[in-house]
Structures are given as C-alpha cells and as structure tokens.
C-alpha positions in Angstrom: 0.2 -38.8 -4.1 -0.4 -37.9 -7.7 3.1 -38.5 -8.9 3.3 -40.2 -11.8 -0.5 -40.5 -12.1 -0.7 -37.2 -14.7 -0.9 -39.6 -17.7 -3.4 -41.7 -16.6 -5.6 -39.0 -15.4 -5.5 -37.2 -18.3 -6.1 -40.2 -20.5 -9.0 -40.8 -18.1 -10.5 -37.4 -18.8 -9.9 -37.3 -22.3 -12.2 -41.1 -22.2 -14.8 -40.2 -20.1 -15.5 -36.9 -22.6 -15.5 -38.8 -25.8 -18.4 -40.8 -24.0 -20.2 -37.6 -23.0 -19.5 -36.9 -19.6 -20.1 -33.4 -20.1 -17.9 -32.4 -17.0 -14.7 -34.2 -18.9 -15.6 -32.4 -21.6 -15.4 -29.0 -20.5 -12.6 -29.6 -18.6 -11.0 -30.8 -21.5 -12.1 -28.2 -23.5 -11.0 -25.6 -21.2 -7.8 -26.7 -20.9 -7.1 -26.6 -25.1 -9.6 -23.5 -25.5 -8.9 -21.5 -22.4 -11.6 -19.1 -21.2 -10.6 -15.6 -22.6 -11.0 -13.0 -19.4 -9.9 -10.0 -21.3 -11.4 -8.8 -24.6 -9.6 -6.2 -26.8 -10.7 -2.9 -26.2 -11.9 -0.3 -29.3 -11.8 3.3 -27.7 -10.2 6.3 -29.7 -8.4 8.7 -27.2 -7.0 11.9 -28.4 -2.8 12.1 -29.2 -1.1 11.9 -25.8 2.5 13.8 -26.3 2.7 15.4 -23.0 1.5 14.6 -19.7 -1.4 17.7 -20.5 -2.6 15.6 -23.3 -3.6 13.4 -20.5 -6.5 15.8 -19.2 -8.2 15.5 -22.3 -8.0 11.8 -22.6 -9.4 10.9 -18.8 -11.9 13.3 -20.3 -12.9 11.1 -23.3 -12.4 8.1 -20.4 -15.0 9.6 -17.8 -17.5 10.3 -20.6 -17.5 6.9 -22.0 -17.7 5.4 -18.9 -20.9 7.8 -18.4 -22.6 7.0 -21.3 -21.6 3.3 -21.6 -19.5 2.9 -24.5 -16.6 2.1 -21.8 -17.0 -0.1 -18.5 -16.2 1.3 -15.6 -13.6 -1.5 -14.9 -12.5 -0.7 -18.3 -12.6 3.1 -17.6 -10.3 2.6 -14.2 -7.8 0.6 -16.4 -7.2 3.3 -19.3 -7.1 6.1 -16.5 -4.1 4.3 -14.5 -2.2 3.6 -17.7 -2.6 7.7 -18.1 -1.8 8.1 -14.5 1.3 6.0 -15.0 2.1 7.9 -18.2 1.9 11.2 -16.4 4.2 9.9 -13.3 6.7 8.9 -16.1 6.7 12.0 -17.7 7.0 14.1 -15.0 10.1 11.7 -14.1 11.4 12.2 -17.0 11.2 16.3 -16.3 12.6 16.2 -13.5 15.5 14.3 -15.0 16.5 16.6 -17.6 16.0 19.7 -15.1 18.7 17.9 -12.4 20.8 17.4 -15.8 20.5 21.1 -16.8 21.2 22.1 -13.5 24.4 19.9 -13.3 25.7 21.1 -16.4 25.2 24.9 -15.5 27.4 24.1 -11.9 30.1 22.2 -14.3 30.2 24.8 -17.0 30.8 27.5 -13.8 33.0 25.4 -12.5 34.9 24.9 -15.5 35.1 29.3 -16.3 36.3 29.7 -12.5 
C-alpha cells in the first residue's frame, strides 16, 4: 500500500517539522540523531589472565553494584562476559589436555 509512497512521506515529515509540528520534528530528529540506549561504561576491574582472575573481578562487580557506582543491569552484563570468559578458558584447558594426552598415546605408539 505504501509502495512508492517513501518519498512523499518523508518529504511530508520533513514539511510539517519545519512548520513546528513538534511530532514531525522528533520523528525527524530521531531518525538523523537516533536515541543512544547504551552509554559507555567506566569500571576498572583487576587484570583477568586466567579464569581465577575472574573471582576477583565479580568481586569488584558485586561490590559496585552494592554500593552504586555499577547498575545492576550493568553489574549482570560484566559478570556474563566473565562467565563467558571462564567457559572459554576452561574450553581452551580442556583442549590442550585432549592434545597432551593424544600426543603421549602417539609418542607410545610410535616407541612400540
């Protein structure tokens, strides 16, 4: 129904704002400025190296979160990126022990 109608519709809205229509306007203005839903977050963690770092950090999480400097929205997000750290790293462990262990059985293997 609206094919070929964008043009004119959007020409429409960008008139009726220049005359005020505050409605037009914000919806103008929206779409050139959209709203921001994220801001960037300042909150020093500790060095994570190691999945154990991770303890510390959800430490330094929960007690921002407690005494305000962290949302809790903002609080739940940095402790799943740790939880998804930790997952990775322990991944990443059990990789290299399957690879040990598969070179141990080749290297026995390649004695016999």
């Amino acid at each position: 129904m609206l094919d070929g109608e964008c043009e004119g519709l959007t020409r429409k809205a960008i008139e009726l704002a220049l005359r005020g229509d505050t409605t037009a306007l914000r919806l103008c203005l929206e779409r050139l400025i959209p709203v921001r839903k994220e801001m960037p977050l300042s909150f020093k963690l500790p060095p994570i190296a190691k999945a154990e770092d991770a303890k510390a950090a959800l430490g330094d999480i929960l007690a921002g979160v407690a005494d305000g400097s962290l949302l809790l929205g903002e609080g739940e997000a940095l402790a799943a990126l740790l939880e998804r750290y930790v997952a990775l790293d322990g991944l990443q462990q059990l990789a290299d022990r399957v690879e040990a262990l598969e070179a141990a059985k080749q290297q026995e293997q390649d004695n016999a």
